[in-house]
Structure formats: structure tokens, C-alpha cells
C-alpha positions in Angstrom: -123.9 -61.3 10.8 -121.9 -62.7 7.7 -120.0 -66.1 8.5 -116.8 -67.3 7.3 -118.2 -69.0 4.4 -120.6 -66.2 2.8 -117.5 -63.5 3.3 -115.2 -65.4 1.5 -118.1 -66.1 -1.5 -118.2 -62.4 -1.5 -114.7 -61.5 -1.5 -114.0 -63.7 -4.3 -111.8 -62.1 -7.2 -112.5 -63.2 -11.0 -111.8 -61.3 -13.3 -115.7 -60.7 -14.6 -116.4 -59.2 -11.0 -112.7 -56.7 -10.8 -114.2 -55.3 -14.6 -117.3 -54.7 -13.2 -115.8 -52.8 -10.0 -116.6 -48.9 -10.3 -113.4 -48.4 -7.9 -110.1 -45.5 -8.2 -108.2 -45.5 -5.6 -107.7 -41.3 -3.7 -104.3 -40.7 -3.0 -105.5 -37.7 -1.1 -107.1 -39.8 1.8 -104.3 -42.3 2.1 -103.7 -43.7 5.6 -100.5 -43.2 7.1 -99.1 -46.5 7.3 -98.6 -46.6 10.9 -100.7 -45.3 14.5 -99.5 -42.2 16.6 -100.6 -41.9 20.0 -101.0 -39.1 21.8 -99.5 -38.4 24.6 -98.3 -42.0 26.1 -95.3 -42.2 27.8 -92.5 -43.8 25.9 -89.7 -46.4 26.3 -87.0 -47.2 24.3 -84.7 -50.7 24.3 -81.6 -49.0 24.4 -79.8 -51.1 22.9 -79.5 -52.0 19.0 -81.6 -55.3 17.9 -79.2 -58.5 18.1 -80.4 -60.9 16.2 -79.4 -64.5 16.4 -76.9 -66.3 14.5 -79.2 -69.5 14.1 -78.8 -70.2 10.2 -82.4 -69.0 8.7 -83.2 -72.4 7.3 -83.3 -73.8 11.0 -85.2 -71.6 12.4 -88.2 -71.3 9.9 -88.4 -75.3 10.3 -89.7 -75.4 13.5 -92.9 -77.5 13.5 -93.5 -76.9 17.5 -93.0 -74.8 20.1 -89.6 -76.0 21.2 -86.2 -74.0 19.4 -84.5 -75.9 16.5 -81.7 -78.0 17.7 -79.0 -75.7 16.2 -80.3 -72.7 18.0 -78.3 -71.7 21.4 -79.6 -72.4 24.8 -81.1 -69.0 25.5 -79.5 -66.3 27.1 -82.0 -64.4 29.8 -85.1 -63.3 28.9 -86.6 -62.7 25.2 -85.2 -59.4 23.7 -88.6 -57.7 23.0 -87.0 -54.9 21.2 -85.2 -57.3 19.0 -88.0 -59.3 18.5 -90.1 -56.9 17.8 -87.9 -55.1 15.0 -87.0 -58.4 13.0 -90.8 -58.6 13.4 -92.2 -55.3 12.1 -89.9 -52.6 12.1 -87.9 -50.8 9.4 -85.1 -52.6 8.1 -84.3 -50.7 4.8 -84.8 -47.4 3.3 -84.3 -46.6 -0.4 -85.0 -44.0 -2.6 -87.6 -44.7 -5.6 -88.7 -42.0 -7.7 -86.7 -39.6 -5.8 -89.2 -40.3 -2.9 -86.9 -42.3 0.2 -89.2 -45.4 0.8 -89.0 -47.1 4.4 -89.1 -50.7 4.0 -90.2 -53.2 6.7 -89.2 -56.8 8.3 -92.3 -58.6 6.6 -94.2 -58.3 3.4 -97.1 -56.7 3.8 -99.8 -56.4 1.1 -99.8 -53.1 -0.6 -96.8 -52.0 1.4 -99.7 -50.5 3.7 -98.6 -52.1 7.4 -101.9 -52.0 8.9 -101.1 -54.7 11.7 -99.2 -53.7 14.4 -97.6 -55.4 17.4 -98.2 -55.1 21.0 -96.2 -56.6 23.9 -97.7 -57.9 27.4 -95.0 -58.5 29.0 -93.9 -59.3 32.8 -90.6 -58.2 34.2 -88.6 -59.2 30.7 -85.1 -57.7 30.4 -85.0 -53.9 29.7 -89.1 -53.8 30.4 -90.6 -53.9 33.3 -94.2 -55.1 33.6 -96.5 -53.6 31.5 -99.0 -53.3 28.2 -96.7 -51.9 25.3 -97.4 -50.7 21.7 -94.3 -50.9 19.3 -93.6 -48.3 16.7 -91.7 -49.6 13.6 -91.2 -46.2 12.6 -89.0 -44.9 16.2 -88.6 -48.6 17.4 -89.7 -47.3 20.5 -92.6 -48.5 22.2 -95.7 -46.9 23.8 -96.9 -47.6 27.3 -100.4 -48.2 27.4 -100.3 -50.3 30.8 -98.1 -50.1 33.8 -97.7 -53.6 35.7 -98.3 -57.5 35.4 -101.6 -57.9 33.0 -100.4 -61.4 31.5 -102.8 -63.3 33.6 -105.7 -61.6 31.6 -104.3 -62.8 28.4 -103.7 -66.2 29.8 -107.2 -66.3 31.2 -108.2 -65.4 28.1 -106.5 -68.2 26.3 -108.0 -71.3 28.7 -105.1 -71.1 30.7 -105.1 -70.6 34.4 -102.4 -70.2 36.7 -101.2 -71.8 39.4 -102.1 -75.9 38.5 -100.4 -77.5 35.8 -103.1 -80.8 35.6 -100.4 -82.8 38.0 -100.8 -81.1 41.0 -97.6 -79.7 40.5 -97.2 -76.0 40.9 -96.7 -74.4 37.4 -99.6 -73.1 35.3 -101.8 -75.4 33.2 -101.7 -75.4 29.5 -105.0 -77.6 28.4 -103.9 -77.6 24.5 -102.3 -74.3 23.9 -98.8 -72.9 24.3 -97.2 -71.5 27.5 -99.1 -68.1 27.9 -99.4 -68.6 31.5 -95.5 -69.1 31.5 -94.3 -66.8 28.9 -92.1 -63.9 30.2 -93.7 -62.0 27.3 -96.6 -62.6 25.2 -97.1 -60.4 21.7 -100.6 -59.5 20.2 -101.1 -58.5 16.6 -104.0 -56.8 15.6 -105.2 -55.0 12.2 -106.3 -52.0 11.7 -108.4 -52.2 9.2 -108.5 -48.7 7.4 -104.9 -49.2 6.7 -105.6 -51.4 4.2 -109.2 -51.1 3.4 -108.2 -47.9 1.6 -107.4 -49.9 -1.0 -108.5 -53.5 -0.7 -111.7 -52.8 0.8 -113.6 -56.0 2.1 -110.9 -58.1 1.5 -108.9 -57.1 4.2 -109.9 -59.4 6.0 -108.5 -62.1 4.4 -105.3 -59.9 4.2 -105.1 -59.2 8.1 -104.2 -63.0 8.5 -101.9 -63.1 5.5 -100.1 -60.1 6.8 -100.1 -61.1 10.1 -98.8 -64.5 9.1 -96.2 -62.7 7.4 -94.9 -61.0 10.4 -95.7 -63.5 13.0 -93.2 -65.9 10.9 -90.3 -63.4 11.4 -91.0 -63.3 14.8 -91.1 -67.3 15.3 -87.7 -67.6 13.5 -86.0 -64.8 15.5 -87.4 -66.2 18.6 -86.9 -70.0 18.1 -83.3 -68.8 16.7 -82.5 -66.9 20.1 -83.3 -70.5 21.5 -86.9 -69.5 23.1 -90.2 -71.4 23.0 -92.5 -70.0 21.4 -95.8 -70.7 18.8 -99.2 -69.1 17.8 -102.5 -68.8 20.0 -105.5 -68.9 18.0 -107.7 -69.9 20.2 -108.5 -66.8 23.0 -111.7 -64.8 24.1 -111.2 -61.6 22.0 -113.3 -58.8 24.0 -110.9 -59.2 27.0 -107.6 -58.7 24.5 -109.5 -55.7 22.7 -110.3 -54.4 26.1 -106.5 -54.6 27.3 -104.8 -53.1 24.6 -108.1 -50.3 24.5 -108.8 -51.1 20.5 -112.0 -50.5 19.3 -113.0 -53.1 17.0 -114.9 -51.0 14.5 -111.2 -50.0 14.0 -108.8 -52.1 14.9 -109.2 -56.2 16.4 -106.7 -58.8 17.6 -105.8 -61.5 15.2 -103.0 -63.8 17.3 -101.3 -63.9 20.7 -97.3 -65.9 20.6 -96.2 -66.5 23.9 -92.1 -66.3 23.3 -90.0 -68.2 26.4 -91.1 -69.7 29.4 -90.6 -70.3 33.2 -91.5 -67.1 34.1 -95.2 -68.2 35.5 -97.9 -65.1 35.7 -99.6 -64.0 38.7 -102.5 -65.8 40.3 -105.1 -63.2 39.7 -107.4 -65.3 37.7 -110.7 -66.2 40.2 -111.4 -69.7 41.1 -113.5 -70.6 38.0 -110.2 -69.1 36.1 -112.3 -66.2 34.8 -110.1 -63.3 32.9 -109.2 -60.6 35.4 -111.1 -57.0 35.7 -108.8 -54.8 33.4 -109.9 -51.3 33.9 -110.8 -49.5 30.3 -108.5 -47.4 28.5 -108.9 -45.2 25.6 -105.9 -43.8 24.4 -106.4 -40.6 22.6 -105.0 -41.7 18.6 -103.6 -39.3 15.8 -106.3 -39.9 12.5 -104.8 -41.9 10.0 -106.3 -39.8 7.4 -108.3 -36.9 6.2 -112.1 -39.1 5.3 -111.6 -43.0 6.9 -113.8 -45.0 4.8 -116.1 -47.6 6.8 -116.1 -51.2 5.5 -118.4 -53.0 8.0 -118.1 -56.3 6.4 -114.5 -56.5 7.9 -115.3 -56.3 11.5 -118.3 -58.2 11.2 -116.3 -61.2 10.0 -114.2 -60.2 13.0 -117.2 -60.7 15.4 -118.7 -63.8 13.6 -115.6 -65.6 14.6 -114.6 -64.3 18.5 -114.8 -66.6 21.2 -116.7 -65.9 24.5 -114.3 -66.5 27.1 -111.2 -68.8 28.1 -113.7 -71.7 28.6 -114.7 -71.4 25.0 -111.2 -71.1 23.8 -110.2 -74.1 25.5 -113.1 -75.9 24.0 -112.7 -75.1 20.5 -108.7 -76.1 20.7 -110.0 -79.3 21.8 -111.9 -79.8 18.5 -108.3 -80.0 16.8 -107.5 -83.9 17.6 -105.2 -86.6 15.9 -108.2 -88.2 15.1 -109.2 -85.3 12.9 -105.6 -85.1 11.5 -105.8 -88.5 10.7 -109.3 -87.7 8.3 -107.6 -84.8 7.1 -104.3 -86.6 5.4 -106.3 -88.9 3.1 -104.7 -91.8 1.1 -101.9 -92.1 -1.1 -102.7 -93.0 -5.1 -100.4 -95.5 -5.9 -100.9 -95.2 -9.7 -100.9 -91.0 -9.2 -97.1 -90.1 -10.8 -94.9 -89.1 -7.8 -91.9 -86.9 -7.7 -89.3 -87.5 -4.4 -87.8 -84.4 -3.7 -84.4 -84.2 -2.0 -83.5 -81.2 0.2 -80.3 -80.1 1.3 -79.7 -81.4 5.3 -79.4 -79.6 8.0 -75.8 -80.1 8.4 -74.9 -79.1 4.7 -77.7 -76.0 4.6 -77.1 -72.7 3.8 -75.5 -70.9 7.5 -77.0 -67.4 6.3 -78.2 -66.0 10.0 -82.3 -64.9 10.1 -81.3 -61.5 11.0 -78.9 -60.9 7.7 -82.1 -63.2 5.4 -84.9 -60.8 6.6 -82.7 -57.9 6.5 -82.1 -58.9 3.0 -85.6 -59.9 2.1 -87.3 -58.2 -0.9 -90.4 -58.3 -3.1 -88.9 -60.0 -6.8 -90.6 -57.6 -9.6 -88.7 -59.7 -12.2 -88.0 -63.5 -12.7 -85.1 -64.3 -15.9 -87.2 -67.7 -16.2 -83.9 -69.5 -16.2 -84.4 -72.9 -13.8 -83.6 -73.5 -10.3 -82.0 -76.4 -9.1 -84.4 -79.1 -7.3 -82.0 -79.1 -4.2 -83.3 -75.6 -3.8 -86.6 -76.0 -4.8 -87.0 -78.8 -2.8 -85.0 -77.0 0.3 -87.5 -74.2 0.5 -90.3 -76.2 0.3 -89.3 -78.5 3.3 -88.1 -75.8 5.6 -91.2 -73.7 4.7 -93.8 -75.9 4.8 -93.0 -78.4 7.7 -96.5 -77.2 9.7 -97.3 -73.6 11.5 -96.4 -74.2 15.3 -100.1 -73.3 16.4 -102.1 -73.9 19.9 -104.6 -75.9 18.0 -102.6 -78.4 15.9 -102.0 -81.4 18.1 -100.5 -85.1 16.9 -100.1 -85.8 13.5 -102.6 -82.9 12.5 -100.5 -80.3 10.3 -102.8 -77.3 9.8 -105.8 -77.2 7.7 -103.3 -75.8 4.5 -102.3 -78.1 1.9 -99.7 -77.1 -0.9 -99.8 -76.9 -4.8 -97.1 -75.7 -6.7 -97.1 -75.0 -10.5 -93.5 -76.1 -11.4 -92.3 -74.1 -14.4 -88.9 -74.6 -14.7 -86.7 -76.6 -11.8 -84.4 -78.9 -13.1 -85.0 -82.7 -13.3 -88.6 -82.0 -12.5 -90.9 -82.0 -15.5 -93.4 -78.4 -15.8 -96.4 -79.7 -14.4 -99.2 -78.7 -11.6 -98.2 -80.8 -8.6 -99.3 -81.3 -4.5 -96.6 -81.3 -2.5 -96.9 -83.7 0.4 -94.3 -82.4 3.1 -94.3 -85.3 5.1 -92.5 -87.3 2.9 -91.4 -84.6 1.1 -92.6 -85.7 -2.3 -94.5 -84.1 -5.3 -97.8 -85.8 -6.8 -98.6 -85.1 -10.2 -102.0 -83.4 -10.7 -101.9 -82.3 -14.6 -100.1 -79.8 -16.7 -99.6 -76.5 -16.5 -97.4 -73.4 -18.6 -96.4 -70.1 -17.8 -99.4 -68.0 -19.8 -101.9 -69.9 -17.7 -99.8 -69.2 -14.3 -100.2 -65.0 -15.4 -104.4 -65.7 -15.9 -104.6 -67.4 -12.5 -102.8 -64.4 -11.0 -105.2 -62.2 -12.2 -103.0 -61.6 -15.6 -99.8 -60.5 -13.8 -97.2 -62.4 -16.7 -94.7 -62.2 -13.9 -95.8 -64.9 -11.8 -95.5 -67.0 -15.0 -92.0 -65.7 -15.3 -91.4 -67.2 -11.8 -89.9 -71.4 -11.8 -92.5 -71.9 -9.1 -95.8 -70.7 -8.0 -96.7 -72.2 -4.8 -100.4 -72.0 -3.9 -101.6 -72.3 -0.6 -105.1 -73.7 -0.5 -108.2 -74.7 2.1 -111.6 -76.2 2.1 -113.4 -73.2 3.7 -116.6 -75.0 3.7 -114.9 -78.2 5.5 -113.1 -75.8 7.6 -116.0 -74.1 8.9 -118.2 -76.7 9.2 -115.5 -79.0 11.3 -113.8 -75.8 13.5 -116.3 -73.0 13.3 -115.8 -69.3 12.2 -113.0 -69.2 14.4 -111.4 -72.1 12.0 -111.0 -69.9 8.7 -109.3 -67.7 10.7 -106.4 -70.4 11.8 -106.8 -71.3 7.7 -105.9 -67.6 6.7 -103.7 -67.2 9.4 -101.3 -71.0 8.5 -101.5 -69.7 5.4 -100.5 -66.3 6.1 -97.4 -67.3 8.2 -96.5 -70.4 5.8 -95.8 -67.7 3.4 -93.9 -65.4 5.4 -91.7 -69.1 6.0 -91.4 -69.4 1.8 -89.8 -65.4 2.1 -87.7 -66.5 4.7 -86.6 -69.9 2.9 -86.6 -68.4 -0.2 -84.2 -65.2 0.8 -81.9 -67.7 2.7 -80.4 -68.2 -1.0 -78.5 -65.1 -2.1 -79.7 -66.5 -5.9 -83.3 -66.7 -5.4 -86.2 -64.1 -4.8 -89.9 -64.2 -4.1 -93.1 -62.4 -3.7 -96.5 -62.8 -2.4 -99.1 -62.7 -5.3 -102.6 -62.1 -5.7 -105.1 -64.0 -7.7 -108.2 -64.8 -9.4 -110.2 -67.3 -6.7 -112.5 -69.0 -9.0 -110.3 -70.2 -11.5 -107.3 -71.4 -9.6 -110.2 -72.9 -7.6 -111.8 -74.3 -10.9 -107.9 -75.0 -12.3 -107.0 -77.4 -9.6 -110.7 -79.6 -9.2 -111.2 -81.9 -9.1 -107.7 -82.9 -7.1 -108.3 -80.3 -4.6 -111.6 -81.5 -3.6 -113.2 -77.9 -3.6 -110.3 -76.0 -2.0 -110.0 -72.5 -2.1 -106.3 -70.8 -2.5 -105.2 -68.7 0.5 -102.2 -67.3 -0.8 -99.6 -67.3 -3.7 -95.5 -66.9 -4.0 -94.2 -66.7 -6.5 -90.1 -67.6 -6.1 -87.1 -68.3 -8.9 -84.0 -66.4 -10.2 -84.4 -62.9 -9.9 -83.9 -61.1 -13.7 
């Protein structure tokens, strides 16, 4: 089996390796971009999605679990279907090339939705207990389980009912967020054909990214409806594939987010909090498409990097400690050239709600190259980048990401390549940089050079792996992933700025930014400036 490491050597792109790719894509075995079941039951929420009015800029800041303060003390129970259609449903539809084009919530790579969420919920609102599928398409949802199976996912997570440490009643945590305590907890999972059919191997790094992508809507529209909520990396996989009946060949889970709490599970777990019996499913699916291609590499990266059970979860979470953050941050260069950013307070920041920013949200094909101001720049940088509220991250430790950003044309800040540290919200000056290069890096797309920035999301996946395991490039894509659903969201909170995810040619932005980065690897790329 591949690990972390040798997959991501071998999903590399240069440009030398796309040339020599003998690869056309066939329109005739395209995968639908979304799963039919047949024959489940079916439920639908009734009522339209009401999104909060929390301004989008507060609620994509949220470091931890815990709503911003200018979100509203909750009112009931999470709205699943709200949730779930701010998450991943359709929020547009236009008509391109005389074809009408259904748009969704979050960017997705390739407009190919491959990952879809489900829904574990307990007695929530308009659901009652049960295992539920959502389809963006109806935004209805398919019942796949009938009754109260959050206790397997909390077992699965190192969490088990019934003790909270204190001898209080309450469940206990260890590490991670409140699955044991959540009214509802939502799984996303790839399927991996969905976007294999045209990215191939690399779709595994693109379930994370796309994940990330949708996962950050859903953290914004539920911290903005004033509910706790953050991701779970760390959970023993086979009992969440068997839950939801996946078949990993196929289709794997990627991240569990827990959204609200006091609403404890049952205590089904046994005495050495082992994950419940969950009797096997196999829900009868609709084929995606005429000829599925298998990639095996993608689910065997899947399997390198599962966990056994809860007690393994738990264990791994624990590797994540302030003492590690405190390795991580390294040391400020007093002679480096530093730039202090200055972003807009909270008080004073744009009030556009999340619902109207992600309903607005779009894919910039065109940049005017005119600058931005640095109050933006600086804005959507802070509220973006402030740390992924994650099970594992503990203390000062804020994610395994750093941030580079090739500053092209902000006003007041000299063009330049540049870390940006958000604690102190300041830029360090790592060399130079112009707008041709930007296009190579990205593979020799001109428009990112177009763009005033071009943030770059990078790790150290041999650090990574060697320090948190498998299971730690996974966390890597996936901060990285929902970081730049955050820089969509910041971004789009401006009515005169736009953005887009990019991709990019890994050996040379790698090469471009040593030896600063230390052998970091980019994750992602957004591009974001004035739209043409």
C-alpha cells in the first residue's frame, strides 16, 4: 500500500509530466454529478432554507468551535435542511451555451460534485432520528437509517457517552469536538469516479480540497445560526463506511462536524466504549455512468490513512499538542522585511449576511489587474486564515498550513512573494515575484497573473507524515481545503472582488518558494482581485 508521501510524489504536476500524459478526456462516459438511490424512502424539510443574518466576515473567523460573538444565541435545534443547502446544494442556475447550468453552494473542482453530505442525526427539528443522504439536486434527503445511530459515530470518534472526565453526567470529549453531544453530526464522503473521470489519481488530493470547500460553508452557516460546531478528523473509518453502507472502492468518508450541542447520544457504546453493532446495508445505487473507470491508487491512499477504532482515534488527536505547536511556529527574522497589515474590525466590517455571500459566490474567469486596496486585502486574509476549527488542533497549534501570497498589485504594498503570518497579521518578505511567473506556476493559466493576489496554501508532507502519520496529510489537504472555501467566502463578502481556486504546477511553486518554505509543498491556490 502507497503512503501519504509516495502518492503525493506521484501525483505531482510539472509541466514535463502533463506533456507526456497520453490522456482525452470521453464526454460519452461522463458521471452524473450527483448519486440516485433506488428506492429509499424520502423526506423533505418543508420549509425553505433560512439562513442567518450573521455578517459573512464573522462567521468564517471562527478559530474554534464556539459561534462568533455577533452570531445570535441559537434558536432550537440546527436546521439540517438549511445547513445542508448553504453546504452543497444548488444555489444558481444559468444558462451557458444555451445549455441551463445548475450551480452549487461551494466550489468544487471541475464543477464535478463528487462529495456528498450525509446527516446522523438524533431527534433534530423537522427529522427524527435517523441516517440521511442529502440530494443537492431535490434538496430532499434519502433515508438510509431509521432511529438513534449517533453513538456509533461518537464511538467512532474516541468519544463515549455517558462520563465527561469529572464524574459529571455528560459525555466525554478526550480532544475532539462534541460528537457525543451534537443533536446532529454530518459526514462528507467522495465518491471518487465523480471526479476521477477527469483528474484521475489526483482526486485524492481533490476530495479534501472539495470537501474543505463545502465543509467551510457549513461552519459559517452553522456558527452564524449561533451553534457549535468544528471538524473531526480523527475517527475509525470502517464503522462510518459501514453506517452510511459506502463501499470504499467507491466512495469513503473524509470528515464528520458535529453542529450544536446538549443534546447527549444514547448509552449504547459497551463498557470498553467500543462502536455499536450497526447492521449492514447496501442500498441499491443508479450508475453514475455508462464504463466507471477504476483508479485504485485513490482508495488505497484512502486505506493507508484509516484509523482502527475510537481508541486509535483518540490516540492520534493526542499527538496534536501545544508543545508541537510551539515547534511548528518557528522564529521571527528580525532583519527579514515585514509588512503590518491592517484589517477592517469587526465593528466597521462589511454586514453582507453568509447566506446572500455564498449565494453570490462565483468562479472569477477574468481579473482587470487594477489594485485592491490593503484594507481588503488584509480583511480577507485575517477572516480567512485565522485557523480551521479542527478536533486535532489544540493550544496555540494552528493547523499544519502556512500561507504565501504573491502580491501583484494591492495598494501601499510593494509586488513581491510574501508569508503571511496571521497571528499578528503581518506579511514577511520572501523575494520578488511578477505576473508572467504567477501564469507558469499555475500551470500557464495568464489569469492567475491577472489576479492582485495569489494566495498559496502550502505543507511539509514529509514533516507531516512523519510527525501525525498518514492520517496527518489528510487534516493537511483537508485545512487547506476548507481555508480556501474561507478565502471564497471572505473574498465574495466584497461586492468588488472575486476569486477562484486554481491549479498548479507542484514542483516549481515548490522549487519557487525554497528555500523560505523549508521543503513545503502547495495545497491549494486562489486566486482573488477586481473582477474584469
Amino acid at each position: 500500500m502507497v503512503d501519504a508521501r509516495e502518492y503525493h510524489e506521484r501525483t505531482d504536476y510539472s509541466p514535463e509530466r502533463l506533456r507526456e500524459m497520453d490522456f482525452e478526456l470521453d464526454e460519452s462516459n461522463r458521471p452524473r454529478p450527483y448519486k440516485i438511490y433506488e428506492d429509499l424512502p424520502r423526506v423533505s424539510p418543508g420549509d425553505d432554507p433560512d439562513p442567518p443574518q450573521t455578517p459573512a466576515l464573522a462567521a468564517v473567523a471562527a478559530d474554534g468551535p464556539a459561534p462568533p460573538a455577533a452570531a445570535p444565541a441559537p434558536d432550537g435545534d440546527p436546521d439540517i435542511g438549511t445547513l445542508c443547502h448553504y453546504a452543497a446544494g444548488v444555489t444558481k442556475e444559468l444558462e451557458i451555451r444555451g445549455q441551463p447550468m445548475r450551480f452549487r453552494a461551494a466550489a468544487c473542482t471541475g464543477k464535478l460534485y463528487h462529495v456528498d453530505i450525509y446527516a446522523v442525526a438524533g431527534d433534530c427539528g423537522a427529522f427524527s432520528p435517523g441516517v440521511y443522504h442529502f440530494d443537492p439536486h431535490s434538496g430532499e434527503f434519502d433515508v438510509l437509517r431509521e432511529g438513534d445511530y449517533r453513538g456509533a459515530l461518537a464511538a467512532a470518534a474516541g468519544e463515549r457517552p455517558g462520563e465527561n472526565g469529572d464524574g459529571d453526567d455528560g459525555p466525554e470529549r478526550t480532544e475532539s469536538a462534541g460528537v457525543a453531544d451534537a443533536p446532529v453530526t454530518f459526514v462528507a464522503a467522495s465518491e471518487w469516479w465523480r471526479n476521477a473521470w477527469k483528474y484521475r489519481d489526483r482526486t485524492y488530493r481533490h476530495a479534501f480540497w472539495d470537501s474543505g470547500t463545502i465543509l467551510a460553508n457549513l461552519l459559517a452557516v452553522a456558527h452564524g445560526g449561533g451553534h457549535r460546531a468544528e471538524v473531526v478528523a480523527g475517527f475509525a473509518d470502517d464503522p462510518v463506511v459501514e453506517l452510511l453502507g459506502l463501499d470504499p472502492d467507491e466512495e469513503a468518508p473524509l470528515a464528520l462536524v458535529p453542529v450544536g450541542s446538549g443534546s447527549p447520544v444514547p448509552d449504547d457504546a459497551d463498557a470498553d466504549g467500543a462502536t455499536p453493532d450497526v447492521d449492514p446495508i447496501d442500498p441499491d445505487e443508479r450508475p453514475l455512468s455508462e464504463n466507471p473507470v477504476d483508479y485504485p491508487l485513490i482508495p488505497d491512499a484512502w486505506r493507508q490513512s484509516r484509523l482502527d477504532d475510537g481508541a486509535a482515534a483518540a490516540s492520534w488527536r493526542a499527538n496534536f499538542t501545544v508543545e508541537a505547536a510551539d515547534a511548528s511556529l518557528g522564529e521571527r527574522v528580525d532583519d527579514a522585511d515585514w509588512v503590518a497589515l491592517d484589517p477592517v474590525d469587526a465593528e466597521t466590517a462589511s454586514a453582507r449576511p453568509i447566506g446572500n455571500t455564498i449565494e453570490r459566490r462565483g468562479s472569477c474567469r477574468e481579473y482587470s489587474r487594477d489594485p485592491i486596496t490593503a484594507r481588503k486585502f488584509a480583511t480577507v486574509l485575517d477572516r480567512a486564515l485565522r485557523g480551521v476549527p479542527a478536533d486535532a488542533f489544540a493550544g496555540d497549534l494552528r493547523g499544519l498550513v502556512d500561507c504565501y501570497c504573491l502580491v501583484h498589485a494591492v495598494e501601499g504594498i510593494e509586488s513581491g512573494c510574501y508569508e503571511y503570518h496571521p497571528g499578528p497579521d503581518e506579511l514577511e518578505r520572501v523575494g520578488d515575484t511578477d505576473r508572467d511567473r504567477a501564469g507558469e506556476l499555475a500551470l500557464g493559466q495568464d489569469v492567475v497573473g491577472d489576479a492582485a493576489v495569489n494566495v498559496y496554501l502550502v505543507a511539509d508532507v514529509d514533516a507531516v507524515v512523519s510527525e501525525f502519520g498518514n492520517r496527518g496529510y489528510r487534516l493537511a489537504q483537508l485545512e487547506a481545503g476548507v481555508a480556501l472555501g474561507r478565502l471564497y467566502l471572505a473574498t465574495y463578502a466584497h461586492r468588488s472582488l472575486g476569486g477562484r481556486g486554481f491549479t498548479f504546477a507542484d514542483t516549481e511553486v515548490r522549487e519557487y518558494l525554497s528555500p523560505h518554505a523549508d521543503g513545503a509543498t502547495p495545497m491549494t491556490l486562489f486566486a482573488f482581485g477586481t473582477p474584469a
